[in-house]
PyMOL Python script that loads the backbone (N, CA, C, O; Angstrom):
from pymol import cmd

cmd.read_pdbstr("""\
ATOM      1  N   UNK A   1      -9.153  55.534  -5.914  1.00  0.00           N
ATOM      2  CA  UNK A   1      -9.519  55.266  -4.534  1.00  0.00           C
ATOM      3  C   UNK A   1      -8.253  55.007  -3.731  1.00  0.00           C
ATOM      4  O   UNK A   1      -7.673  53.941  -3.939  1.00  0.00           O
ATOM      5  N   UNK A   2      -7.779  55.821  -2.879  1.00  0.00           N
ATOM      6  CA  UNK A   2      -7.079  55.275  -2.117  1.00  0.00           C
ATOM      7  C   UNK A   2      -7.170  54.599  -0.899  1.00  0.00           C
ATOM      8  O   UNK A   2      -8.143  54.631  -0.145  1.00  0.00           O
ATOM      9  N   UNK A   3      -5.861  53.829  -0.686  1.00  0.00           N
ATOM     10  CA  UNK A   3      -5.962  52.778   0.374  1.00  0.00           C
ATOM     11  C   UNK A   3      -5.377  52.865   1.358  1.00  0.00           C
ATOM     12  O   UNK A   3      -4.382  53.569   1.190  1.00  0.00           O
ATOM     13  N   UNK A   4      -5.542  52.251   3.028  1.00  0.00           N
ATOM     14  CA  UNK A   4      -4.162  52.294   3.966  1.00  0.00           C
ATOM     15  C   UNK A   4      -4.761  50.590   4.596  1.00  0.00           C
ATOM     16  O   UNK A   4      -5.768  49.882   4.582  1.00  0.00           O
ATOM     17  N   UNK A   5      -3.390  50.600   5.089  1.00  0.00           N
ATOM     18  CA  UNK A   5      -3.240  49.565   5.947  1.00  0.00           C
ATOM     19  C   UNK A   5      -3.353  49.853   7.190  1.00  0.00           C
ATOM     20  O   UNK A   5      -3.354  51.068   7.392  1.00  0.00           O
ATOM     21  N   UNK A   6      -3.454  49.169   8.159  1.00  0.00           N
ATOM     22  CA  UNK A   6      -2.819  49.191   9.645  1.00  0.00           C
ATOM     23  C   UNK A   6      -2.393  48.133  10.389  1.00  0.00           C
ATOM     24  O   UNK A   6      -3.127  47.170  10.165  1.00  0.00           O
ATOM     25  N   UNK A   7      -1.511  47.873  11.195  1.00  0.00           N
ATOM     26  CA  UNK A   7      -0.852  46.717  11.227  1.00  0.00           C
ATOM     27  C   UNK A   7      -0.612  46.737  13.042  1.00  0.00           C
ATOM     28  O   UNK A   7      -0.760  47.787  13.668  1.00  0.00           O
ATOM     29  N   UNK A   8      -0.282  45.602  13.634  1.00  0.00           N
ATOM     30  CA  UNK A   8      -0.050  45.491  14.843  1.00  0.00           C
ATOM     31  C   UNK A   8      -1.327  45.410  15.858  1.00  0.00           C
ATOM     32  O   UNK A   8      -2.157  44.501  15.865  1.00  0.00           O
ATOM     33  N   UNK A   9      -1.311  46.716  16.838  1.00  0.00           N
ATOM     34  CA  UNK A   9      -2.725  46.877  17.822  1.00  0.00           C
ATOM     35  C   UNK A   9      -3.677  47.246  17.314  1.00  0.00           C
ATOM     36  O   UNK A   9      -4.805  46.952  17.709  1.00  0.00           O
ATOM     37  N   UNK A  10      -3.268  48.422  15.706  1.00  0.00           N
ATOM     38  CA  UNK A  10      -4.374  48.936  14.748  1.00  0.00           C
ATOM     39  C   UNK A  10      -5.176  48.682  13.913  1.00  0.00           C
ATOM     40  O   UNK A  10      -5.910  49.489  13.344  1.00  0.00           O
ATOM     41  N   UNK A  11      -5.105  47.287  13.722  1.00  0.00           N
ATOM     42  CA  UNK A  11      -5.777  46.467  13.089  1.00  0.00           C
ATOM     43  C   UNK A  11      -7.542  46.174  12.808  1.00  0.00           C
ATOM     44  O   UNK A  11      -8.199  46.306  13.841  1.00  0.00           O
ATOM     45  N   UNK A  12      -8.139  45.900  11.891  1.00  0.00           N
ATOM     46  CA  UNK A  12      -9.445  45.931  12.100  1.00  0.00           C
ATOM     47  C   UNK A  12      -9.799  46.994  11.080  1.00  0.00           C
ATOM     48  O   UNK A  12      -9.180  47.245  10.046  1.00  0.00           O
ATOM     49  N   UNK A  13     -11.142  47.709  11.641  1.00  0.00           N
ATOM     50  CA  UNK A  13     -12.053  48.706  10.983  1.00  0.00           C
ATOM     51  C   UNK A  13     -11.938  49.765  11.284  1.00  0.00           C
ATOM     52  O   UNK A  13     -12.396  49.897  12.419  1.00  0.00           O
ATOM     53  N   UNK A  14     -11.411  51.035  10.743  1.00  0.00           N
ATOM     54  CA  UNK A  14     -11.557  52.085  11.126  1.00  0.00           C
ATOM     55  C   UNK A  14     -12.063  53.132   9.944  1.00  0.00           C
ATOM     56  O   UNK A  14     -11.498  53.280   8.860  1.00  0.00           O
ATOM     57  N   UNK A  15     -12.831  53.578  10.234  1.00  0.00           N
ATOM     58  CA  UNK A  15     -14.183  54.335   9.531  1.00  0.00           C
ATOM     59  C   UNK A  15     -13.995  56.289  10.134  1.00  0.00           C
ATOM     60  O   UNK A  15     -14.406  56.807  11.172  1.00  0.00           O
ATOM     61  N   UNK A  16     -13.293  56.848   9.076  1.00  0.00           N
ATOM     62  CA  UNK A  16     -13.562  58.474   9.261  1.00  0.00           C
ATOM     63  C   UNK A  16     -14.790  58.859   9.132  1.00  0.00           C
ATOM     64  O   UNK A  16     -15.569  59.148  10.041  1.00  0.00           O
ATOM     65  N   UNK A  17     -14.930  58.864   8.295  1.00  0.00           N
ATOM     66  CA  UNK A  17     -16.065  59.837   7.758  1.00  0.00           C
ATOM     67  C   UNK A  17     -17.074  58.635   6.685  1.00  0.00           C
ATOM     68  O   UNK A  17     -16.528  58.102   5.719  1.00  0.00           O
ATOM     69  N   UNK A  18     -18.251  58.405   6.963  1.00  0.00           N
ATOM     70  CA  UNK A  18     -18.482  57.513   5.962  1.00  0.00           C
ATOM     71  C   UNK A  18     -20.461  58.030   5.881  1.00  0.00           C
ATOM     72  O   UNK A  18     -21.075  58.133   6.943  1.00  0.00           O
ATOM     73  N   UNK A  19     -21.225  58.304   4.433  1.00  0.00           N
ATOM     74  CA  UNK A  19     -22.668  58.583   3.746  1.00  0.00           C
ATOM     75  C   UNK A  19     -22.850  57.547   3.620  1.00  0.00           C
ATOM     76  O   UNK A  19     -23.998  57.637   3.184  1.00  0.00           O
ATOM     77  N   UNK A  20     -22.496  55.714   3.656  1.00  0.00           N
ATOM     78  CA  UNK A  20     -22.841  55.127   3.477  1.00  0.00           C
ATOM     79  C   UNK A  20     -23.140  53.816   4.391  1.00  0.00           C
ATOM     80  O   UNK A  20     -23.287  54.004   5.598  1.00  0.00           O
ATOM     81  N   UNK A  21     -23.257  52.216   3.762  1.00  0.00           N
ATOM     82  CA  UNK A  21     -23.632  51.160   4.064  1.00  0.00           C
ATOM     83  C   UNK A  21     -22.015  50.964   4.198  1.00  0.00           C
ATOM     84  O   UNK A  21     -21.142  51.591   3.597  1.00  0.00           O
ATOM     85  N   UNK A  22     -21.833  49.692   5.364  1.00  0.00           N
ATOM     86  CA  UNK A  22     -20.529  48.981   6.034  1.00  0.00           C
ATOM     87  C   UNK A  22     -21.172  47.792   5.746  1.00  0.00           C
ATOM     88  O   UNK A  22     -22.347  47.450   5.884  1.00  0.00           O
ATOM     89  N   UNK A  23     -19.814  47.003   5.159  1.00  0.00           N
ATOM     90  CA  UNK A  23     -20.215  45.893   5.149  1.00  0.00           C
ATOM     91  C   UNK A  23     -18.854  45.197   6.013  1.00  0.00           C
ATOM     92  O   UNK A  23     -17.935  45.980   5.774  1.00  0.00           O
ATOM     93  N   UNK A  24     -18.470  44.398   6.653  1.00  0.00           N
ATOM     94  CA  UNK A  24     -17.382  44.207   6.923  1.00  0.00           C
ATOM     95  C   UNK A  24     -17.144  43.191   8.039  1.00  0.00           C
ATOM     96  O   UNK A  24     -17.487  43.332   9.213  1.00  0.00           O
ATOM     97  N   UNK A  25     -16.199  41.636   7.245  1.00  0.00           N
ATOM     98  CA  UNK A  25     -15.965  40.542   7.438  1.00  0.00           C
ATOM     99  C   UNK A  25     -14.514  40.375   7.616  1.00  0.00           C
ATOM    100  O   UNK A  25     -13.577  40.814   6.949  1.00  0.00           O
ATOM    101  N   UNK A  26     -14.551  39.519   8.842  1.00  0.00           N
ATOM    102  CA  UNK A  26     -13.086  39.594   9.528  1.00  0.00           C
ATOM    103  C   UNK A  26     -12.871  37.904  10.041  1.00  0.00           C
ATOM    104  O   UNK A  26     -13.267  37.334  11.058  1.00  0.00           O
ATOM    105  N   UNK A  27     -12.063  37.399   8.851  1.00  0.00           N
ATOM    106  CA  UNK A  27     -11.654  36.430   8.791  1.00  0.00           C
ATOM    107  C   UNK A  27     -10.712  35.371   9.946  1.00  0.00           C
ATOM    108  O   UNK A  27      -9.793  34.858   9.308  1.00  0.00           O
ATOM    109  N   UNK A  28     -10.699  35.048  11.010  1.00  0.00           N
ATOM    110  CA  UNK A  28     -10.193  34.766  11.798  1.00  0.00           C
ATOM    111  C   UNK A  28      -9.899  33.202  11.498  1.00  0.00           C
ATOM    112  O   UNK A  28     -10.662  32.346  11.051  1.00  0.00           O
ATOM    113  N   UNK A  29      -7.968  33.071  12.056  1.00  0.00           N
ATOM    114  CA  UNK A  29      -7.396  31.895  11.876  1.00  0.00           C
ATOM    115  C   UNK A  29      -7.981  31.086  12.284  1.00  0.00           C
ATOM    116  O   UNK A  29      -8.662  31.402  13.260  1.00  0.00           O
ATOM    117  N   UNK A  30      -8.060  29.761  11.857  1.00  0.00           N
ATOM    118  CA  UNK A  30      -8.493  28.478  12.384  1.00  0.00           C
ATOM    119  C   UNK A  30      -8.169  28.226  13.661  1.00  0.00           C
ATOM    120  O   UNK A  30      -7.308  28.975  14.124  1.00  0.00           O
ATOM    121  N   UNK A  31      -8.645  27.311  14.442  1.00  0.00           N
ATOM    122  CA  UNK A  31      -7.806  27.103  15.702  1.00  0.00           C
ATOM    123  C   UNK A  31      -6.861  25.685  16.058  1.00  0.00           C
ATOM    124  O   UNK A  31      -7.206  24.503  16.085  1.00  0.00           O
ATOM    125  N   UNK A  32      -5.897  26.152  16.245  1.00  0.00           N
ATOM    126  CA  UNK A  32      -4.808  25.541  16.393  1.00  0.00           C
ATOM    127  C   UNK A  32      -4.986  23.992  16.563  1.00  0.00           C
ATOM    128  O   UNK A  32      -6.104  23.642  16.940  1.00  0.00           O
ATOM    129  N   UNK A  33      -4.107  23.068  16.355  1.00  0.00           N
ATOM    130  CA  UNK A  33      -4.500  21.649  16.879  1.00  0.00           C
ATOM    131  C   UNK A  33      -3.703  21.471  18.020  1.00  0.00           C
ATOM    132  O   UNK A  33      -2.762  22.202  18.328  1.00  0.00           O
ATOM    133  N   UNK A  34      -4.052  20.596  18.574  1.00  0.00           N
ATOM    134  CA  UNK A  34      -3.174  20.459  19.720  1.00  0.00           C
ATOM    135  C   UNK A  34      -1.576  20.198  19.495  1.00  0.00           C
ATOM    136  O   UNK A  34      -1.109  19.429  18.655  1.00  0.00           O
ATOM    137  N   UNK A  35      -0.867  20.963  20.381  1.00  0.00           N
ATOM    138  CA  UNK A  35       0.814  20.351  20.111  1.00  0.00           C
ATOM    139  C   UNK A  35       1.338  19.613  21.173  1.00  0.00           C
ATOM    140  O   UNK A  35       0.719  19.577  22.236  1.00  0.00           O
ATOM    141  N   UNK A  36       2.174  19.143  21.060  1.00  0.00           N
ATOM    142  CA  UNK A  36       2.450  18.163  19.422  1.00  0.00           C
ATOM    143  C   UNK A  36       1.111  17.091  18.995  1.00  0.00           C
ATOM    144  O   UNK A  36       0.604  16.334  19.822  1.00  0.00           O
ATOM    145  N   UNK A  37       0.711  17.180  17.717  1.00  0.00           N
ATOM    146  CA  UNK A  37      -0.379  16.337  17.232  1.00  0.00           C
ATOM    147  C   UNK A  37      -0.105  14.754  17.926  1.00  0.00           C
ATOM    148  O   UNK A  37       0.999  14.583  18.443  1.00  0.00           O
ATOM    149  N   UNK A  38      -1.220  13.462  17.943  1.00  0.00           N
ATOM    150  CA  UNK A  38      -0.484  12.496  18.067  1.00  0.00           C
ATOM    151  C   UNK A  38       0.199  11.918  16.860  1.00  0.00           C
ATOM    152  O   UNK A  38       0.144  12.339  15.704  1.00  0.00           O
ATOM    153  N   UNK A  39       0.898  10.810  17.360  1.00  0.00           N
ATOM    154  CA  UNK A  39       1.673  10.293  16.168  1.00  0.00           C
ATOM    155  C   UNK A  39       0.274   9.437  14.954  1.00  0.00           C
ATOM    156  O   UNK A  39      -0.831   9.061  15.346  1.00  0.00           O
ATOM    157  N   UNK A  40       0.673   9.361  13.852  1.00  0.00           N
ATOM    158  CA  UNK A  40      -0.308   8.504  13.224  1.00  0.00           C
ATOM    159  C   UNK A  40      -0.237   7.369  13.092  1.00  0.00           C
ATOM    160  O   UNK A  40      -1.137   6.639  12.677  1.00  0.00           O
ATOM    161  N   UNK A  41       1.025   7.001  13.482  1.00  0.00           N
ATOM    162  CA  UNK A  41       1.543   5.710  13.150  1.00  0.00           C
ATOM    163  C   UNK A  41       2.921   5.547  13.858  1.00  0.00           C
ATOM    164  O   UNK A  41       3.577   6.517  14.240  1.00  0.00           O
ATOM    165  N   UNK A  42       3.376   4.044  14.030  1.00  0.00           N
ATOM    166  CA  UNK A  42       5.031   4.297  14.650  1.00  0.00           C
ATOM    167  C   UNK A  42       5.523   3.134  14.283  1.00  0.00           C
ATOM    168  O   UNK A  42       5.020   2.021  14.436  1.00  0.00           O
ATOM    169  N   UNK A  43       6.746   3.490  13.684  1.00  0.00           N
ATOM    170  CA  UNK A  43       8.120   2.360  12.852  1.00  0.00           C
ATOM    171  C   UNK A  43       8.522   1.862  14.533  1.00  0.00           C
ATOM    172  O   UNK A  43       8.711   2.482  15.579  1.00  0.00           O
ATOM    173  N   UNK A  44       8.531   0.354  14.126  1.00  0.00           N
ATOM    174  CA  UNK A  44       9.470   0.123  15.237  1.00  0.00           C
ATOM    175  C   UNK A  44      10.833  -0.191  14.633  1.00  0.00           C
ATOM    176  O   UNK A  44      11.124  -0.353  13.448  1.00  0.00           O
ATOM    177  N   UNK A  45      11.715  -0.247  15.883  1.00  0.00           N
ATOM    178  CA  UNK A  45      13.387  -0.398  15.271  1.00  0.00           C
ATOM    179  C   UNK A  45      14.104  -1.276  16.734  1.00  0.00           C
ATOM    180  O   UNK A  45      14.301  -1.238  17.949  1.00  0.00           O
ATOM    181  N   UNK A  46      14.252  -1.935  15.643  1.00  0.00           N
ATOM    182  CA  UNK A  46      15.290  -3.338  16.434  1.00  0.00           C
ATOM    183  C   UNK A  46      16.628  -2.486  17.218  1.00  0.00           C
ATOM    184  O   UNK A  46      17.076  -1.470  16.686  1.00  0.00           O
ATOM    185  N   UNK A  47      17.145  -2.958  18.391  1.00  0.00           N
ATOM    186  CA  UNK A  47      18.445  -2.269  18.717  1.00  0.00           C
ATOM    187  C   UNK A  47      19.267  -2.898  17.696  1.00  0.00           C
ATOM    188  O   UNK A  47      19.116  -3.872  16.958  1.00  0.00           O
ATOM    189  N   UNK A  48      20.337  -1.896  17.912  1.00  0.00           N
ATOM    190  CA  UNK A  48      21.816  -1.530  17.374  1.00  0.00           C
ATOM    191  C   UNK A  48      22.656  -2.566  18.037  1.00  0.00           C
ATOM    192  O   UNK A  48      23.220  -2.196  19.067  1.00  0.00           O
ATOM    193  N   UNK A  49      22.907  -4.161  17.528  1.00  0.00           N
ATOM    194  CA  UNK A  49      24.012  -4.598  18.270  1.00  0.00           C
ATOM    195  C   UNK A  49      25.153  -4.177  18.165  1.00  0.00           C
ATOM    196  O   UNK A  49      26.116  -4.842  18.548  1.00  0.00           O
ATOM    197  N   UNK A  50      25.263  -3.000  17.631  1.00  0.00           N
ATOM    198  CA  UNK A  50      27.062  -2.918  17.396  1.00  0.00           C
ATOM    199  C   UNK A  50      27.076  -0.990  18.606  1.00  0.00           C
ATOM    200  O   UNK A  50      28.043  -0.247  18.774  1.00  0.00           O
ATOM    201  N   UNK A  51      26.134  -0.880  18.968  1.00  0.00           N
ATOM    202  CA  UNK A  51      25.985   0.450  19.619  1.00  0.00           C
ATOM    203  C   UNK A  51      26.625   0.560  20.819  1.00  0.00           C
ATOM    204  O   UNK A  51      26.233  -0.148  21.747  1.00  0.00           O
ATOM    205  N   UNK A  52      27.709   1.458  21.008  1.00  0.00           N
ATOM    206  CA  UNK A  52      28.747   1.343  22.164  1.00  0.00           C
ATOM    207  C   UNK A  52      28.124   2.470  23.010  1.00  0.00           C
ATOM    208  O   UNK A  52      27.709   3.528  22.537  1.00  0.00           O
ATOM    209  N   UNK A  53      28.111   2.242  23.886  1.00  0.00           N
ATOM    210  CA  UNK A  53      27.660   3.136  24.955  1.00  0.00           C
ATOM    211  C   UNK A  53      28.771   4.005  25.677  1.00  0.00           C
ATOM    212  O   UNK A  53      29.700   3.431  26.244  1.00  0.00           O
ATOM    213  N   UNK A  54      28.677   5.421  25.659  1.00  0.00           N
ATOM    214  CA  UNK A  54      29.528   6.427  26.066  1.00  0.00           C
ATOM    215  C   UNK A  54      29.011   7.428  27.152  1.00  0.00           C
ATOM    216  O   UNK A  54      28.653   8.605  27.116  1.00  0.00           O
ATOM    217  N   UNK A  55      29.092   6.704  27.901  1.00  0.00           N
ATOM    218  CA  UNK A  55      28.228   7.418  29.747  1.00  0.00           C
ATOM    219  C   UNK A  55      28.974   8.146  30.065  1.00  0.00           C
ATOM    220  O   UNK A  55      28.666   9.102  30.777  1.00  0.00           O
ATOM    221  N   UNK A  56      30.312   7.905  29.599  1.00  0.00           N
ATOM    222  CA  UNK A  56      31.464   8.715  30.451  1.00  0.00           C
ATOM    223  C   UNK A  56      31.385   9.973  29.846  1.00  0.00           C
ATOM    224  O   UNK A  56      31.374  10.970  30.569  1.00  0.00           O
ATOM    225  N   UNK A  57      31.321  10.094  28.439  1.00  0.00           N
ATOM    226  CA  UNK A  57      31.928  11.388  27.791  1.00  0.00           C
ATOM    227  C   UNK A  57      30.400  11.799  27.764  1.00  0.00           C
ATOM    228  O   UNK A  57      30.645  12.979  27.510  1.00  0.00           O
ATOM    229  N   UNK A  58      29.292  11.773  27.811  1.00  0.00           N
ATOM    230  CA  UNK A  58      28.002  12.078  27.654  1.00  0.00           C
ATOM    231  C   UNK A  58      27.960  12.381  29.342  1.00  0.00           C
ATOM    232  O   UNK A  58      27.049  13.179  29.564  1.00  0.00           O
ATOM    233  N   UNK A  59      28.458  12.101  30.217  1.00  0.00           N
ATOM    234  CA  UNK A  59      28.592  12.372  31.487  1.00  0.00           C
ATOM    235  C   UNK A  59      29.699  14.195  31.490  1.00  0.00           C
ATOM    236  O   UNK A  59      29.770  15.337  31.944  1.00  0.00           O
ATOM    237  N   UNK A  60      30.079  13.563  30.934  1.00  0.00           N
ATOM    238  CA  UNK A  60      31.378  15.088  31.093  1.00  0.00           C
ATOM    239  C   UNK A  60      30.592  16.313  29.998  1.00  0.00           C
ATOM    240  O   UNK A  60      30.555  17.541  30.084  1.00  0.00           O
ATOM    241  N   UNK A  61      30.062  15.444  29.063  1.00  0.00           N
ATOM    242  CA  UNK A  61      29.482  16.800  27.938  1.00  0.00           C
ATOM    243  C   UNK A  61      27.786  17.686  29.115  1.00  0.00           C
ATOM    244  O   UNK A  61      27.451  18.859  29.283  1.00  0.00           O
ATOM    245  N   UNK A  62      27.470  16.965  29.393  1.00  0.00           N
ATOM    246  CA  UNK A  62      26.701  17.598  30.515  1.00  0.00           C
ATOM    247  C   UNK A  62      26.788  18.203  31.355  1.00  0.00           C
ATOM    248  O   UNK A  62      25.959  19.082  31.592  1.00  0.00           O
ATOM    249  N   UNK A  63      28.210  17.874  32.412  1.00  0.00           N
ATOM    250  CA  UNK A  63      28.827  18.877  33.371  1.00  0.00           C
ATOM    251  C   UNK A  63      29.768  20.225  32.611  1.00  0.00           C
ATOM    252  O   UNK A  63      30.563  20.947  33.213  1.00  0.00           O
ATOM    253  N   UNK A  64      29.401  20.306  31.087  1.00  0.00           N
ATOM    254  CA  UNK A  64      30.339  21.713  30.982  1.00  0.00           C
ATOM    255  C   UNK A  64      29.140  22.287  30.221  1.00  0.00           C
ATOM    256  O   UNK A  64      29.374  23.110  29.337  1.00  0.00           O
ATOM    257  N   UNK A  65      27.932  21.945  30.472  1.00  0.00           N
ATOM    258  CA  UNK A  65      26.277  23.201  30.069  1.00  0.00           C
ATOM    259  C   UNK A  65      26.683  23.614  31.112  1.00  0.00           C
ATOM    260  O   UNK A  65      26.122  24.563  31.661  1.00  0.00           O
TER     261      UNK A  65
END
""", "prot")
cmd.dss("prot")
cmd.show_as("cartoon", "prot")
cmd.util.cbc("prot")
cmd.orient("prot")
């Protein structure tokens, strides 16, 4: 028995010549969840006392996008 594929816009059922019964089930993806899901849960986090703040160079790395 041979076989073909079809792929892209061609996709689906396509039937030449057929003496018989069709049976034919077309499995369609689930549907998507929403994006981004919500969170399930959330870590909190203490600040960084040792975290130096760099406005200047985070200022200049922005004006050369």
């Amino acid at each position: 028995m041979e076989s073909i594929s079809f792929r892209g816009n061609n996709h689906g059922l396509q039937v030449g010549d057929n003496s018989g019964s069709i049976n034919v089930q077309f499995h369609l993806p689930p549907e998507r969840p929403e994006t981004p899901p919500s969170p399930l849960s959330t870590v909190p986090f203490t600040r960084d006392p040792d975290f130096v703040r760099r406005e200047t160079l985070l200022d200049q790395i922005h004006e050369n996008d």
